[in-house]
N, C-alpha and C positions, 0 to 999 in steps of 0.2 A: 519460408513465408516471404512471399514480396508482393504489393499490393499495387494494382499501376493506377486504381482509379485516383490517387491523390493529386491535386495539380501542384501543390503548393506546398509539399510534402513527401519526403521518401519514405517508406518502412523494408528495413530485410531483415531476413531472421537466418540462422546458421542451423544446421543440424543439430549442432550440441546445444542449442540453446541460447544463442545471443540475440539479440535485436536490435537493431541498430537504427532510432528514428533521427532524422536529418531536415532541419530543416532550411525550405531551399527557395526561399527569397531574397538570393546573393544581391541584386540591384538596388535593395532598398534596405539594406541590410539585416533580413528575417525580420521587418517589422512585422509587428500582429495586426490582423484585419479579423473579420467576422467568418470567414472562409476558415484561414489556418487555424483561430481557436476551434471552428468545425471538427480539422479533420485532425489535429492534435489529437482532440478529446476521443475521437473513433477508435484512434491508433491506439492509444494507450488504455481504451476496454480492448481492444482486442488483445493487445498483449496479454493484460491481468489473466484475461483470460485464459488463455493458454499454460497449462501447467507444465509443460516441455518446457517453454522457457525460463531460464534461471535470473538473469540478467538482460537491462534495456540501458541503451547509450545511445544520452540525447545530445547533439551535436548543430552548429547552423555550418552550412554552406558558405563559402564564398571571407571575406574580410573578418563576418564578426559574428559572434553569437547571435543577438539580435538587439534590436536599439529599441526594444518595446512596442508601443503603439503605432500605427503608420499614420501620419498626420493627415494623409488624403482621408484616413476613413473617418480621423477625427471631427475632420470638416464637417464630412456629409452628416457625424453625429450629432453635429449642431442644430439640424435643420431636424433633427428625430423626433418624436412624441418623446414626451418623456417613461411611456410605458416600452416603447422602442427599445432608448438608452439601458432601462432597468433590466429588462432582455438579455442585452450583450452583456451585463456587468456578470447577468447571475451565469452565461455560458462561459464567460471567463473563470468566473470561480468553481462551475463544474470543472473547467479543464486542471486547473489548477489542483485542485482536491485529489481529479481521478489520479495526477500524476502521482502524489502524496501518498496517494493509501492504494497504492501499486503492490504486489505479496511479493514481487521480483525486485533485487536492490538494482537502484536507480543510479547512473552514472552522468554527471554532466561535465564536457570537457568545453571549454569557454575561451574563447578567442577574440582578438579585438577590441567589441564592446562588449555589454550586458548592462541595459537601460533600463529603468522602469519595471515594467514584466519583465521584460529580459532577465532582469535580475532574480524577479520574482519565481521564474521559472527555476535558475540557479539553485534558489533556497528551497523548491519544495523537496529536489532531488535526493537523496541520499548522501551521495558524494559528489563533490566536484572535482575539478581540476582547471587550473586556471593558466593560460601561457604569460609568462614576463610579458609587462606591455600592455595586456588586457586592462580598462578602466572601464568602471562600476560608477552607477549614480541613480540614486533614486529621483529622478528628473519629475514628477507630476506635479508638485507646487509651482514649480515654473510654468507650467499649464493650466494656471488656477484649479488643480486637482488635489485629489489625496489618494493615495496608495492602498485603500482600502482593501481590494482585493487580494494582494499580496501581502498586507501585512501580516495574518497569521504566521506565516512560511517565515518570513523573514527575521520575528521578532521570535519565533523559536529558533532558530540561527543564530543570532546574531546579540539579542538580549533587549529588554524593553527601552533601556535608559540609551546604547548605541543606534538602536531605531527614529529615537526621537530625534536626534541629533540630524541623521541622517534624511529623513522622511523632512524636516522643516525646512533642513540648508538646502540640499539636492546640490551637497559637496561631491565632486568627481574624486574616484579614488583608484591606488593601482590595485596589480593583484597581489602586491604583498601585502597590503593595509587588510585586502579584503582575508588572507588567511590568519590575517590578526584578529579579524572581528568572527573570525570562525563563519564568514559566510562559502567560505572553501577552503578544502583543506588541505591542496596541496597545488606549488607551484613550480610548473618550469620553466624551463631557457629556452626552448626550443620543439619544432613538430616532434625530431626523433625521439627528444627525451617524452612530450605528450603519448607516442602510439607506445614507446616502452613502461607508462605508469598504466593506462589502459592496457594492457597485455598483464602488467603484474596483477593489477585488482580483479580482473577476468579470471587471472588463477586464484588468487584467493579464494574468489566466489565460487566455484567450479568446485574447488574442494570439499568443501562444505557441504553437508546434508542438504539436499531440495530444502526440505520443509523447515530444516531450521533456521534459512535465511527468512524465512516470510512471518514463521512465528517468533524470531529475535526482532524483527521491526515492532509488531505488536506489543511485545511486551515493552518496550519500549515509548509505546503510544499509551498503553495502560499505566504504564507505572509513573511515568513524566508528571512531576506536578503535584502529587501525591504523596500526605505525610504518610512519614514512615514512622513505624508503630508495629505493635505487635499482628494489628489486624493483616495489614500489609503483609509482613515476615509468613504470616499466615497462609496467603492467598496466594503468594511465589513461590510457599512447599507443596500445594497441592498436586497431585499427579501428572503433570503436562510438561512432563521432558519432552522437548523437540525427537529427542531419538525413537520416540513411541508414538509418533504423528506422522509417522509416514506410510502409505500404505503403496507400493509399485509393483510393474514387474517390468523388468528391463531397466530401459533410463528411464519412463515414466514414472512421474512420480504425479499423485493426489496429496494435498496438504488434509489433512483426516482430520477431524474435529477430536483429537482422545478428550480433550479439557472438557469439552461441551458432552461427549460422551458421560464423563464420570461427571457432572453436572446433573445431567439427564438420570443417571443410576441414582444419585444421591436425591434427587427430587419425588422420583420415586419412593425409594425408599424412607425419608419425609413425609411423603404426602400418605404413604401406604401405613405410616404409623399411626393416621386420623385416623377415626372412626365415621366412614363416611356411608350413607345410604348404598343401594347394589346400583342403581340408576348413576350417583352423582360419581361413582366412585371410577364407574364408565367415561364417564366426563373428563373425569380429570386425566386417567389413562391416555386418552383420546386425544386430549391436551399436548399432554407431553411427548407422546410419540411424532403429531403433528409436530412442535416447536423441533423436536429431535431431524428429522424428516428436513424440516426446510433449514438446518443446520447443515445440510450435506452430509448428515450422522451414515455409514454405511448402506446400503438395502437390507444386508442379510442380517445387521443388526435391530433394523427397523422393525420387521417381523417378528424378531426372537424378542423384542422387547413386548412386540402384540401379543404373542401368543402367550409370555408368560404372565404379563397386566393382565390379560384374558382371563386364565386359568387359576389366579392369585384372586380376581373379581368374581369369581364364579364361586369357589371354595368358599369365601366370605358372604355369603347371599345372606347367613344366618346372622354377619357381624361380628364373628371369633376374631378380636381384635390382634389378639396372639397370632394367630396365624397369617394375617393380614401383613404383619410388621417382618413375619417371618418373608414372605415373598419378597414384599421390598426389599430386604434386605439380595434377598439370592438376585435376582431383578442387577441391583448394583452391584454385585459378584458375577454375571452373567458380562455387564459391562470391561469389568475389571480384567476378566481371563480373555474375551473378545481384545481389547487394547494387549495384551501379554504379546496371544499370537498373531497380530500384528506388526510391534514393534520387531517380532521375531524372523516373522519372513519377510516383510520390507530388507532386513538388514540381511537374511541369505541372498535375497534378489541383488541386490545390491553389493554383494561382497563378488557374484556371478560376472558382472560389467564391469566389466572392463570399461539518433535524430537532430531613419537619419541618427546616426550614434548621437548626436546634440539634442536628439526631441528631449 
């Protein structure tokens, strides 16, 4: 994959799977305008999209990561409507987001500086890596601003009470302080020792199941923040081993919805224990096939769930409540054996193969 429309922007991608976006405003050093959050945000739907790729490594051009906002555009943002400004803020924060909830772990390797966004970008990534020398500063108070956009990213990084600190001073810091605040996690001396950390976490990544990189971020997303309790301990034994979400042939791999699958079966199987009219019970069917469907739930599961709703909603015209429940239940047994031989030939397919530092 290499895309040449970007002006302001590199994307390459490798066979095995890597992507490499680079960003390439060396003379200003990768400040953000309304252009690059543009083609950022494109890059990184495109990645997501692509389920060949495993991994994406965001990089700048030239001296520095990036020193955040470019002060020319700031300018001109002065003179903006104010529905203008709220524009850029909210295409920032798309870009920002799409980076965040990427299925592919996100690498950012940080040189120089990392300002403002810059930094923000830092935070939303997955991992970073930071060279000796690199300094961090969350600079927008000094521009009668506030960090808003970035701070979700940040303040899960880094922690609510170090945000504050940092977001009011717009203290400059190195990259050891910043692997102390966990805004990255690892630092070196030097380029060689940089392409030799990016080459280690490359394999890591690489090793590891497709699908279980994208659904360990998830759970992750899910579980963050949330008392633990029985219900919790509950809802992390359910059936959604990564090892039984993958469905490929070759190196491709789809991240398969099994969780949302045995959802779908159990919903069913719930819903088929009412006792509902032969119209309403159509409905409901219809329902969950649809939510199943725009889940990315299989095709041929799709249908095997219609046709057996169908034939469970037909039998019951009369209301045999018993019978009704019996469906559902086979319904989410249908589900269950579907996930089996799944998890089973993904893993034979598989076993076969061999992107001004002072603003």
């Amino acid at each position: 994959m290499r895309d040449s429309d970007y002006d302001l922007i590199t994307l390459e991608a490798t066979q095995e799977g890597l992507a490499v976006v680079t960003l390439n405003r060396p003379d200003v050093h990768n400040a953000f305008n309304a252009e690059l959050i543009a083609e950022l945000t494109d890059a990184f739907h495109t990645i997501a999209d692509q389920r060949t790729i495993r991994m994406m490594i965001l990089r700048g051009a030239g001296k520095s990561f990036s020193a955040g906002a470019d002060l020319n555009w700031m300018k001109l943002a002065a003179m903006h409507t104010r529905e203008d400004n709220e524009r850029d803020a909210m295409n920032l924060a798309e870009m920002l987001r799409t980076l965040y909830d990427m299925p592919q772990m996100t690498l950012a390797l940080v040189q120089g500086a990392a300002m403002g966004g810059g930094a923000g970008l830092v935070a939303a990534c997955d991992v970073a890596v930071a060279m000796k020398g690199t300094t961090f500063r969350f600079s927008e108070v000094r521009l009668g601003l506030t960090p808003a956009t970035i701070s979700p990213y940040v303040i899960e990084a880094i922690g609510a009470r170090w945000a504050k600190a940092l977001f009011t001073t717009a203290e400059t810091f190195d990259a050891e302080y910043a692997e102390k605040l966990g805004l990255v996690q690892y630092v070196v001396e030097n380029q060689a020792e940089m392409t030799a950390m990016e080459e280690h976490l490359a394999d890591l990544v690489f090793a590891a199941a497709p699908g279980a990189v994208a659904e360990s971020k998830a759970l992750v997303r899910d579980v963050s923040g949330v008392f633990i309790d029985k219900d919790l301990s509950q809802e992390t034994l359910k059936p959604s081993s990564t090892s039984a979400r993958l469905v490929g042939v070759g190196n491709q791999y789809t991240v398969f919805g099994v969780h949302r699958q045995a959802e779908v079966g159990q919903q069913i199987k719930c819903r088929a224990d009412r006792v509902y009219p032969r119209e309403r019970f159509d409905l409901v069917l219809e329902e969950i096939c649809h939510d199943a469907k725009q889940d990315d739930v299989d095709h041929e599961l799709h249908q095997r769930l219609q046709q057996e709703g169908t034939r469970a909603a037909r039998d019951e015209a009369d209301g045999a409540e018993d019978q009704r429940a019996g469906h559902g239940a086979e319904i989410a047994d249908i589900c269950s054996l579907r996930v089996t031989n799944i998890a089973a030939n993904a893993g034979a397919d598989d076993s076969r193969d061999t992107a001004d530092p002072d603003s």
